[in-house]
PQR file with spaces between the fields and no chain letter, atoms N, CA, C, O and H, PARSE charges and radii, in Angstrom:
ATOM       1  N    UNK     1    -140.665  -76.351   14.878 -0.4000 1.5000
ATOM       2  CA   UNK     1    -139.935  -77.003   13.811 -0.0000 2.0000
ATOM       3  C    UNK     1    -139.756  -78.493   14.105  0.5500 1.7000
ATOM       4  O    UNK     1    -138.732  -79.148   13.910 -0.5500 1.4000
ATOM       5  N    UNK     2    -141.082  -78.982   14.674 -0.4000 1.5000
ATOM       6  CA   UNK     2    -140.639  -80.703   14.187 -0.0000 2.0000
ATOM       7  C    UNK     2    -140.877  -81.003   13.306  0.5500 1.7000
ATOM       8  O    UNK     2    -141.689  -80.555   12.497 -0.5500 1.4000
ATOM       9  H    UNK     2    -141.914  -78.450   14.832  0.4000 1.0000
ATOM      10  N    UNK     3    -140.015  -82.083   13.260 -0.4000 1.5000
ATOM      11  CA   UNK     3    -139.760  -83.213   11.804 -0.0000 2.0000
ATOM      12  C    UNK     3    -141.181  -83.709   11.180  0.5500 1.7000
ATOM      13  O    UNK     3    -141.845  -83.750   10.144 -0.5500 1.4000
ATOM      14  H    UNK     3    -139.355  -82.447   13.918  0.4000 1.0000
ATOM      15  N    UNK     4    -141.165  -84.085   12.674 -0.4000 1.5000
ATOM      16  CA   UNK     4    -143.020  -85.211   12.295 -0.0000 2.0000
ATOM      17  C    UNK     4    -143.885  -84.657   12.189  0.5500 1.7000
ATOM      18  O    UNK     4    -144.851  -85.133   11.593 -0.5500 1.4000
ATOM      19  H    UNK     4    -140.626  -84.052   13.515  0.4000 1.0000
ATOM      20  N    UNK     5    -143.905  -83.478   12.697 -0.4000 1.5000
ATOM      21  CA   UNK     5    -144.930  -82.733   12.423 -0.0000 2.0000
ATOM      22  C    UNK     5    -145.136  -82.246   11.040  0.5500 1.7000
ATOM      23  O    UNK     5    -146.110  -82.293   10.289 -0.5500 1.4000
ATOM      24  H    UNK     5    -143.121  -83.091   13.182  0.4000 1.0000
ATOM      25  N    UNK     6    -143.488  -81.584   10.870 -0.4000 1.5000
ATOM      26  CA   UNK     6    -143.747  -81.102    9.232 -0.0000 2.0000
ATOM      27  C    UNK     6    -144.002  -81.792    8.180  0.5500 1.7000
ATOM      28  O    UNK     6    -144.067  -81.324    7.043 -0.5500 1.4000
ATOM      29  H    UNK     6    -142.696  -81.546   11.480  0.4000 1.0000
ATOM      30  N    UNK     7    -144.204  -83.231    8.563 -0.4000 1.5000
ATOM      31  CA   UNK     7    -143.762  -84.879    7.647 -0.0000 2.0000
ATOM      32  C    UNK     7    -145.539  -84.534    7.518  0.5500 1.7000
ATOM      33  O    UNK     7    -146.166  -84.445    6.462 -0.5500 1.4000
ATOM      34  H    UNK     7    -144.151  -83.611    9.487  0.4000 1.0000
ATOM      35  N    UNK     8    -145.994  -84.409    8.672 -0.4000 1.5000
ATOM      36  CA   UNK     8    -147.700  -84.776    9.023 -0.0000 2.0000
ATOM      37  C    UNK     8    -148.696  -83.425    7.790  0.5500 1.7000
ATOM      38  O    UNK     8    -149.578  -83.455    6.932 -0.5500 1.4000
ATOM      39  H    UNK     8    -145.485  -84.482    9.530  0.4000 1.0000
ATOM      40  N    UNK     9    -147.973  -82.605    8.344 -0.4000 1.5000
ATOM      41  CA   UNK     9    -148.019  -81.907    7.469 -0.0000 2.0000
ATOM      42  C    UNK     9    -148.754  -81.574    5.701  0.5500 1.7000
ATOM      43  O    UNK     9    -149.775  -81.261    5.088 -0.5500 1.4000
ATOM      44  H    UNK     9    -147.257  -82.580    9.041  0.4000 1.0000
ATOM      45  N    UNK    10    -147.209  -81.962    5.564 -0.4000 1.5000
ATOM      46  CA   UNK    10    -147.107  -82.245    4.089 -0.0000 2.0000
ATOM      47  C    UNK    10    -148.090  -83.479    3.208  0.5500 1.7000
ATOM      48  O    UNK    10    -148.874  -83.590    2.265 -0.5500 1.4000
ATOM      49  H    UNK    10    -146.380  -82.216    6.061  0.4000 1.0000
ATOM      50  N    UNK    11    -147.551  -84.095    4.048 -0.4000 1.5000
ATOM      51  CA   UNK    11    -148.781  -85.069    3.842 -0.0000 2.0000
ATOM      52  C    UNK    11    -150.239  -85.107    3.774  0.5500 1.7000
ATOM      53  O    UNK    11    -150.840  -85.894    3.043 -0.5500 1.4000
ATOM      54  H    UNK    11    -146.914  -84.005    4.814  0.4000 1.0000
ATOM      55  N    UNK    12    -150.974  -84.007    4.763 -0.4000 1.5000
ATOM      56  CA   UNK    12    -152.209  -83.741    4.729 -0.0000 2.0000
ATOM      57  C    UNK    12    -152.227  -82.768    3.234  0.5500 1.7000
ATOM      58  O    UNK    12    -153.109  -82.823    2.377 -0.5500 1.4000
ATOM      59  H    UNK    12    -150.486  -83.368    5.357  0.4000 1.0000
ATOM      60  N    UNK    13    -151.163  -82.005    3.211 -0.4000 1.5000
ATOM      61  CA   UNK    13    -151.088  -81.215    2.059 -0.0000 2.0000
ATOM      62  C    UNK    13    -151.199  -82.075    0.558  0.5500 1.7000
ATOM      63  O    UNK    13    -151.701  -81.605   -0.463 -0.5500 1.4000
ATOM      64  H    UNK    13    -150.447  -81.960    3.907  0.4000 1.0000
ATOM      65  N    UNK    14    -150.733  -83.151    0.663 -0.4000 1.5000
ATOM      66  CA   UNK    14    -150.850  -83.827   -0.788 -0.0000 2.0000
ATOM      67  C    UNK    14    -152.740  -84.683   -0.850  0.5500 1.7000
ATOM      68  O    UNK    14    -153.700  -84.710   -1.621 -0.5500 1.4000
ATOM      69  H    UNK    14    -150.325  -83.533    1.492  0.4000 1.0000
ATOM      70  N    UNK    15    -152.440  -85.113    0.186 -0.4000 1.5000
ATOM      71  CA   UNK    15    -153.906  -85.521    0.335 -0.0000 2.0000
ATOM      72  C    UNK    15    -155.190  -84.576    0.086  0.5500 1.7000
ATOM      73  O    UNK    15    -156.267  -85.077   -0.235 -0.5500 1.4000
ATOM      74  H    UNK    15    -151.660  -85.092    0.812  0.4000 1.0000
ATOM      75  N    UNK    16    -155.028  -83.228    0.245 -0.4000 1.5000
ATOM      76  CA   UNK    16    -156.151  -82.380   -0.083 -0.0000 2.0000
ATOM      77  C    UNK    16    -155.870  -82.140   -1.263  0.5500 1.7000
ATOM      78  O    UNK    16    -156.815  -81.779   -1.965 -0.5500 1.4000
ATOM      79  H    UNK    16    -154.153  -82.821    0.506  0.4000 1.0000
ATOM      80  N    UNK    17    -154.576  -82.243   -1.871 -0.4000 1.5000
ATOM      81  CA   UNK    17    -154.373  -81.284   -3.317 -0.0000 2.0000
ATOM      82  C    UNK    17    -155.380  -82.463   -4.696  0.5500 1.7000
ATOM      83  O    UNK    17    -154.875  -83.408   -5.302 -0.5500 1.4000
ATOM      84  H    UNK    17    -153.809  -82.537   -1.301  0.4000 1.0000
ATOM      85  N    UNK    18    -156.148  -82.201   -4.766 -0.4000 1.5000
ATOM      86  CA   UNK    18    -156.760  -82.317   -6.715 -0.0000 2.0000
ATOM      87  C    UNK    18    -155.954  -81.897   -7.745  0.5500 1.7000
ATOM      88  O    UNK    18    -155.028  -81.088   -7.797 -0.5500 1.4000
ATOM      89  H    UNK    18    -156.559  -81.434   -4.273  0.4000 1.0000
ATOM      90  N    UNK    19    -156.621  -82.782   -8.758 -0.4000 1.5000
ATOM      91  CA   UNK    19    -155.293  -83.000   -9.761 -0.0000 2.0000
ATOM      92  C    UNK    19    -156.934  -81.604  -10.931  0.5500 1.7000
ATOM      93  O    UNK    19    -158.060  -81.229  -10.604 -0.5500 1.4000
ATOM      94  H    UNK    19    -157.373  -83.440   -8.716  0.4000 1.0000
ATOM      95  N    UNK    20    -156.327  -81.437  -11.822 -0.4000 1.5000
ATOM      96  CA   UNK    20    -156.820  -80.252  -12.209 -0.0000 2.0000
ATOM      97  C    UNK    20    -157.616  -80.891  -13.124  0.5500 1.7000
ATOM      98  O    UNK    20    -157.230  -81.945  -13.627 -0.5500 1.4000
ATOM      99  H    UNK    20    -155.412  -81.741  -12.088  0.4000 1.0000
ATOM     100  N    UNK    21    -158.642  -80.417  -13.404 -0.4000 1.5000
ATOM     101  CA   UNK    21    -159.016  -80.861  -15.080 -0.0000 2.0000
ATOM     102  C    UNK    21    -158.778  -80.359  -16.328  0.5500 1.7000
ATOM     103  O    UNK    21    -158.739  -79.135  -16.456 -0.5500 1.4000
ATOM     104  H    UNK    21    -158.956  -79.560  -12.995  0.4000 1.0000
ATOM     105  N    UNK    22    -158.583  -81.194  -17.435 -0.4000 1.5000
ATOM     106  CA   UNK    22    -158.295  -80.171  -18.646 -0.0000 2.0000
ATOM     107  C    UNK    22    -159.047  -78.708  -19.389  0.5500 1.7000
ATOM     108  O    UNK    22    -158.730  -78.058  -20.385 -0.5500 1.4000
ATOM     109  H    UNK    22    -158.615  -82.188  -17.331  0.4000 1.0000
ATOM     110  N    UNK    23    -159.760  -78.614  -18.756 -0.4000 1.5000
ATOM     111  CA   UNK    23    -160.328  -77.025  -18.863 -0.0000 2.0000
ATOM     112  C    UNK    23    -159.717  -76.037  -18.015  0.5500 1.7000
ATOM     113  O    UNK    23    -159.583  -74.819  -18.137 -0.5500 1.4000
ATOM     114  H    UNK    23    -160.018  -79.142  -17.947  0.4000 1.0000
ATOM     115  N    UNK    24    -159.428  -76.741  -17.252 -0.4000 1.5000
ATOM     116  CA   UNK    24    -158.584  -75.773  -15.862 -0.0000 2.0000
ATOM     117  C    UNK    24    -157.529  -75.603  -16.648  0.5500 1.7000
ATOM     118  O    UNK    24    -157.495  -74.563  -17.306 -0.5500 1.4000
ATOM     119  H    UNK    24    -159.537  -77.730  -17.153  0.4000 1.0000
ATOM     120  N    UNK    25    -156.325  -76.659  -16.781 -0.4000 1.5000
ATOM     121  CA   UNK    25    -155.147  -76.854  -17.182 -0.0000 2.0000
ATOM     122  C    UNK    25    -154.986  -76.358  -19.110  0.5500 1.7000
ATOM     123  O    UNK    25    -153.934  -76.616  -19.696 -0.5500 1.4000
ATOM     124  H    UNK    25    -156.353  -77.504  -16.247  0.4000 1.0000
ATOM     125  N    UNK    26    -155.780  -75.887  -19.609 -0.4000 1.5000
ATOM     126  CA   UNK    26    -155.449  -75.420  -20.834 -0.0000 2.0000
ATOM     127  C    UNK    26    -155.695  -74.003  -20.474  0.5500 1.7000
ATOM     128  O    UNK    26    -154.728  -73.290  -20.745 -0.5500 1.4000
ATOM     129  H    UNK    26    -156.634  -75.677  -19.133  0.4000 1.0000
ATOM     130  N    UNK    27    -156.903  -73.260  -19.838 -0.4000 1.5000
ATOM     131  CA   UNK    27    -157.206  -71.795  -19.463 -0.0000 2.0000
ATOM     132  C    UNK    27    -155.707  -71.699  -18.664  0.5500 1.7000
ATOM     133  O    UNK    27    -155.236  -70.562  -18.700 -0.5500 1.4000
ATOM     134  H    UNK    27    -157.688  -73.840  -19.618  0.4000 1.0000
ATOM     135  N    UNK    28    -154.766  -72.850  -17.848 -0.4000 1.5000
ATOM     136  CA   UNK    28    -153.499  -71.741  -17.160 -0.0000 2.0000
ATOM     137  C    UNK    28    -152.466  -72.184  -18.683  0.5500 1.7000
ATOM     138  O    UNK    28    -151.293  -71.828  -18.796 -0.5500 1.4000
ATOM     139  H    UNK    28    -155.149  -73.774  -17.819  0.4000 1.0000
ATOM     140  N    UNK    29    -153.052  -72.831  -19.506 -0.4000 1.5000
ATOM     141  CA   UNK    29    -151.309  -73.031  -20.328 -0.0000 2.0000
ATOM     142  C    UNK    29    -151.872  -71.360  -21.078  0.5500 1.7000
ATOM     143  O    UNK    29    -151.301  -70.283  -20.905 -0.5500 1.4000
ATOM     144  H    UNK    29    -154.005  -73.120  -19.414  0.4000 1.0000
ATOM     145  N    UNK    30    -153.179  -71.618  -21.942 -0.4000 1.5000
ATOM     146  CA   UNK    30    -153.022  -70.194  -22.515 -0.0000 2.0000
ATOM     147  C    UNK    30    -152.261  -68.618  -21.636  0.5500 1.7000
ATOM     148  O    UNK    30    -151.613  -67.704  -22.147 -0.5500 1.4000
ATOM     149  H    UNK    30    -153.643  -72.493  -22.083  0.4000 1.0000
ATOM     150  N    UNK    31    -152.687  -68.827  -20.151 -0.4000 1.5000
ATOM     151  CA   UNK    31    -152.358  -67.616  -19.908 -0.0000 2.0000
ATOM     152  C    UNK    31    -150.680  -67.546  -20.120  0.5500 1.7000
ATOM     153  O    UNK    31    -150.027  -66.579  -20.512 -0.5500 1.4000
ATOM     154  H    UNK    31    -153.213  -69.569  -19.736  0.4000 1.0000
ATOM     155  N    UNK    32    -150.175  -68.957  -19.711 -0.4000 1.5000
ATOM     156  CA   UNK    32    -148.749  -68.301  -19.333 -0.0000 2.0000
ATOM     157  C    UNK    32    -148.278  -68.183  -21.071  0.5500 1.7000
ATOM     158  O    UNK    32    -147.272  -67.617  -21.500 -0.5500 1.4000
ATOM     159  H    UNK    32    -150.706  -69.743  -19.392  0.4000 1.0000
ATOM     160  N    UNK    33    -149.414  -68.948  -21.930 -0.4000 1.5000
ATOM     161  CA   UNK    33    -148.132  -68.923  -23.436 -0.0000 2.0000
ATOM     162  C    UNK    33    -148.609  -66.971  -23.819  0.5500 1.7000
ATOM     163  O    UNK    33    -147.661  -66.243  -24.111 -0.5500 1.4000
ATOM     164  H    UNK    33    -150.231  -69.407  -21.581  0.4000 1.0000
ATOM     165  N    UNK    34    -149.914  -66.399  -23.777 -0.4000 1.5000
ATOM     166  CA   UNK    34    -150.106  -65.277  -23.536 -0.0000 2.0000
ATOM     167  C    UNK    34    -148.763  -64.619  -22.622  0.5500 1.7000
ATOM     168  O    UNK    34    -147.778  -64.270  -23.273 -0.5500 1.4000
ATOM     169  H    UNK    34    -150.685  -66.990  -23.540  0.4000 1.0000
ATOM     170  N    UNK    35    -148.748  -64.489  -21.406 -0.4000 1.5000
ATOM     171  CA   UNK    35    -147.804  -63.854  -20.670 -0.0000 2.0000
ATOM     172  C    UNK    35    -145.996  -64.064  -22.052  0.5500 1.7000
ATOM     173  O    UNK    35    -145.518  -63.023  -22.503 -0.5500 1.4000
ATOM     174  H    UNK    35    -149.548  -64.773  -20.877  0.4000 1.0000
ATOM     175  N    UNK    36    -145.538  -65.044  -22.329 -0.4000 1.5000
ATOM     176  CA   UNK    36    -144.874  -65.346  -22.877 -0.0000 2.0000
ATOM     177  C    UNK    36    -144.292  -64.512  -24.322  0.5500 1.7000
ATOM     178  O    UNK    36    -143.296  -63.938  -24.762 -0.5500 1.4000
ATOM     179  H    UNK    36    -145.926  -65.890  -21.963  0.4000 1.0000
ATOM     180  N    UNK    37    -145.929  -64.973  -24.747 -0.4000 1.5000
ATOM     181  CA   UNK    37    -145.752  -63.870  -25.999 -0.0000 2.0000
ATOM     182  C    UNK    37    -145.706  -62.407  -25.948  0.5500 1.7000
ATOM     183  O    UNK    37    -145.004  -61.667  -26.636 -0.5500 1.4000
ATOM     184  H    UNK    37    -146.738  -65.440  -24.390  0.4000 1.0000
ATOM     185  N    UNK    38    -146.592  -62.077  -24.992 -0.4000 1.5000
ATOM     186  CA   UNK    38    -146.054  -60.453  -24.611 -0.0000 2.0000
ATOM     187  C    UNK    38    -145.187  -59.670  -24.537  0.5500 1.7000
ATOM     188  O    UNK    38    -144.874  -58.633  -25.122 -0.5500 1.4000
ATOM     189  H    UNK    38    -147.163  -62.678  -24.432  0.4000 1.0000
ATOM     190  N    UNK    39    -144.481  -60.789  -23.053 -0.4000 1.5000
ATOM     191  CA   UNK    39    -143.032  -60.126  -23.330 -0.0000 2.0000
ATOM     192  C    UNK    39    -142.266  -60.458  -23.798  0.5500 1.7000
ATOM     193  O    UNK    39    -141.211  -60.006  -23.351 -0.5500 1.4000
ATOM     194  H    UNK    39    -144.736  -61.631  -22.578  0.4000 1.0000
ATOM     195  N    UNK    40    -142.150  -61.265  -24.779 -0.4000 1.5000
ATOM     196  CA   UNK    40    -141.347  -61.634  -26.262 -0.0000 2.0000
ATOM     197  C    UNK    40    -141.687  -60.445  -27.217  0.5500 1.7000
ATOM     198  O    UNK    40    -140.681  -59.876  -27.640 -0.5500 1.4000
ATOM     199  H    UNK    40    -143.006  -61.631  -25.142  0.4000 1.0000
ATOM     200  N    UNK    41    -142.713  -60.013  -27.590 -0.4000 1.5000
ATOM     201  CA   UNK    41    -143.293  -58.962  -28.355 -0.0000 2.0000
ATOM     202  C    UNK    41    -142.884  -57.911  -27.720  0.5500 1.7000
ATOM     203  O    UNK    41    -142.188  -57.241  -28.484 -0.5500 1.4000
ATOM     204  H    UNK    41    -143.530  -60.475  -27.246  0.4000 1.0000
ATOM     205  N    UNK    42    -142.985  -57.387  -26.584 -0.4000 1.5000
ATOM     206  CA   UNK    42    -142.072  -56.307  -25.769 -0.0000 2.0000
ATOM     207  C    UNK    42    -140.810  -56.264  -26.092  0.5500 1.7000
ATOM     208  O    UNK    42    -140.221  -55.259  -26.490 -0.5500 1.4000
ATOM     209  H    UNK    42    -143.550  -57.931  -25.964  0.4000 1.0000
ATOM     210  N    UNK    43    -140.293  -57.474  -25.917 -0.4000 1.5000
ATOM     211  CA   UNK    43    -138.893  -57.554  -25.791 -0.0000 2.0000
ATOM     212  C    UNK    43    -138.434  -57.026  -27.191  0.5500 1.7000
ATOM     213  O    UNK    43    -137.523  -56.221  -27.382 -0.5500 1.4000
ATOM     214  H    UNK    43    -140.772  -58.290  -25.595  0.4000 1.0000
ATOM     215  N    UNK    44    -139.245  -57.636  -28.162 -0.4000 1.5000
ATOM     216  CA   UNK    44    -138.815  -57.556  -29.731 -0.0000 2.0000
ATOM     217  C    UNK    44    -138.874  -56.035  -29.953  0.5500 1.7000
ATOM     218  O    UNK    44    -137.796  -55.453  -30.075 -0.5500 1.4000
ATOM     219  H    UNK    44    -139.985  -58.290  -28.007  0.4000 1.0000
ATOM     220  N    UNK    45    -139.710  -55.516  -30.002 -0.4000 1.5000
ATOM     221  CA   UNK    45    -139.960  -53.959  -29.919 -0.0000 2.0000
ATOM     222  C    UNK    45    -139.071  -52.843  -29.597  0.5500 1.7000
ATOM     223  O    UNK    45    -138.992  -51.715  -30.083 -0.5500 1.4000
ATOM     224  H    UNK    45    -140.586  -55.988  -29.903  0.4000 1.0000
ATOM     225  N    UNK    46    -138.322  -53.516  -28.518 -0.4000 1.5000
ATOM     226  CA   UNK    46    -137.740  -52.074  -27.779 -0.0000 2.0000
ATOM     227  C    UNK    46    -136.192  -52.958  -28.503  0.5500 1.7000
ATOM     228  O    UNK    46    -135.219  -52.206  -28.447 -0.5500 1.4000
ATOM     229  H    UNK    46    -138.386  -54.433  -28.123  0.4000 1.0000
ATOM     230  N    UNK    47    -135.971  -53.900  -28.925 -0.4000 1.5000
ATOM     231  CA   UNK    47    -134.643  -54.126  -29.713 -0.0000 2.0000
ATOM     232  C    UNK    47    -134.884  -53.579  -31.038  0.5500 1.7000
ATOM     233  O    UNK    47    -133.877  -53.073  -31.533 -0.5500 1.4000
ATOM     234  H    UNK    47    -136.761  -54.511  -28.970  0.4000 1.0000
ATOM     235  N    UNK    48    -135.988  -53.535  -31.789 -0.4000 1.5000
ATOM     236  CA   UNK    48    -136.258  -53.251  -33.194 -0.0000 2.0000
ATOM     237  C    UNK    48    -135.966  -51.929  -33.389  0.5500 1.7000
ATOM     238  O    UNK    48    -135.560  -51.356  -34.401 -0.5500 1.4000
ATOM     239  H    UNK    48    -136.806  -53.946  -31.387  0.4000 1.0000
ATOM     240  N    UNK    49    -136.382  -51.259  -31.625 -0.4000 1.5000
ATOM     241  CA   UNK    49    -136.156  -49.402  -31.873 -0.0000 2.0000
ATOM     242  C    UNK    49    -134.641  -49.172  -31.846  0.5500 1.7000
ATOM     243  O    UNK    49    -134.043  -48.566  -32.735 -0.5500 1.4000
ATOM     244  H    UNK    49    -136.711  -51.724  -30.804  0.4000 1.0000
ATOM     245  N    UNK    50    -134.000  -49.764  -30.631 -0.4000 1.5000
ATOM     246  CA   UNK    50    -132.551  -49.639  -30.987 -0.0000 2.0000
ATOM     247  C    UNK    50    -132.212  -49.906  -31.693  0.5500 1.7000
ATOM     248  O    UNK    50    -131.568  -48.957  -32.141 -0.5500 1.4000
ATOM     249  H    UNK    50    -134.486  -50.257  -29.909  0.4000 1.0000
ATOM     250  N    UNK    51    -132.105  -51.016  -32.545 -0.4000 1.5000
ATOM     251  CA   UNK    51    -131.326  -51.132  -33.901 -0.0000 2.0000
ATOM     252  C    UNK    51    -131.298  -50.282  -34.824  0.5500 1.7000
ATOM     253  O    UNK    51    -130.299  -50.023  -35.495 -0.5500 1.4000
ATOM     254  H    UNK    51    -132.629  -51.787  -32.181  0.4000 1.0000
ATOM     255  N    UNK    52    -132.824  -49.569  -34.987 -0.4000 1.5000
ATOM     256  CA   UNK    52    -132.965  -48.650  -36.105 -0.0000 2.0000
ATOM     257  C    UNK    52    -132.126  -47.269  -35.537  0.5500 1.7000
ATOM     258  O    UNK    52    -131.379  -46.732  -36.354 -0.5500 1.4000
ATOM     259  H    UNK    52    -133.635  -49.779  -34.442  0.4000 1.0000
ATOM     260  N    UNK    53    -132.214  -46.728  -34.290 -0.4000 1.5000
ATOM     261  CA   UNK    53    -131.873  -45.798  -33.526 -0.0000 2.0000
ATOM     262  C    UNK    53    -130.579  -45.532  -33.605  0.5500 1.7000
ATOM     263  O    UNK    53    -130.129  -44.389  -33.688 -0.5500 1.4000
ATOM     264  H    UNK    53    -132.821  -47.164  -33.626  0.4000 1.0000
ATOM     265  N    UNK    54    -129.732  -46.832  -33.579 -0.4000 1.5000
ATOM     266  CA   UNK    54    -127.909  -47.020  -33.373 -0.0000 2.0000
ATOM     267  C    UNK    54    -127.915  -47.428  -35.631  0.5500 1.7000
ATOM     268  O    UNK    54    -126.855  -47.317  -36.247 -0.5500 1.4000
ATOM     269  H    UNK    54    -130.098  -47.761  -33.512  0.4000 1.0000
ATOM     270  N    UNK    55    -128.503  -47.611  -35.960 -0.4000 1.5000
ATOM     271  CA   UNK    55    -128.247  -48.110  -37.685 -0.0000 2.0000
ATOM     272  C    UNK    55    -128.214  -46.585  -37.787  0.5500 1.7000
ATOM     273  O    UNK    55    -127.107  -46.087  -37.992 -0.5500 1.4000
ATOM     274  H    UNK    55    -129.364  -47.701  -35.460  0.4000 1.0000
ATOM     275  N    UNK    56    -129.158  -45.859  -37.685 -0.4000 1.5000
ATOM     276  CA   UNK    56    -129.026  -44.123  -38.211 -0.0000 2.0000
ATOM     277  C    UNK    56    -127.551  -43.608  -37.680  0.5500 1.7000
ATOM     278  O    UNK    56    -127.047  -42.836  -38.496 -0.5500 1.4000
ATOM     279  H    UNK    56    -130.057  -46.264  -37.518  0.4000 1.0000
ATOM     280  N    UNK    57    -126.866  -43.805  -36.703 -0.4000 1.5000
ATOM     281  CA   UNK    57    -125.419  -42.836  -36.363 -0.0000 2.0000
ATOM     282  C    UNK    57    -124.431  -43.138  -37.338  0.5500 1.7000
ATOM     283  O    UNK    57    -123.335  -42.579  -37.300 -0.5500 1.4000
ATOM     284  H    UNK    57    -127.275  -44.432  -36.040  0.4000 1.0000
């Protein structure tokens, strides 16, 4: 756990990291707005059944 080391580190870490290109960076926005809508659509679903489920008593 040294300092300088972890400083040295990090640093090599930004230095290797590439910045993405926009083909990269639209294939991850679709997935996460996909992931998003799913379980929004999940979510909507299993409230739509209860409501109707608890409206019938």
């Amino acid at each position: 756990m040294n300092p300088r080391q972890t400083l040295k580190n990090m640093a090599n870490t930004v230095k290797m990291a590439k910045k993405s290109d926009r083909d990269d960076y639209m294939q991850h926005l679709r997935l996460a707005l996909l992931g998003i809508g799913c379980v929004g659509t999940i979510g909507f679903i299993i409230q739509f059944v209860f409501s109707v489920i608890t409206y019938g008593r």
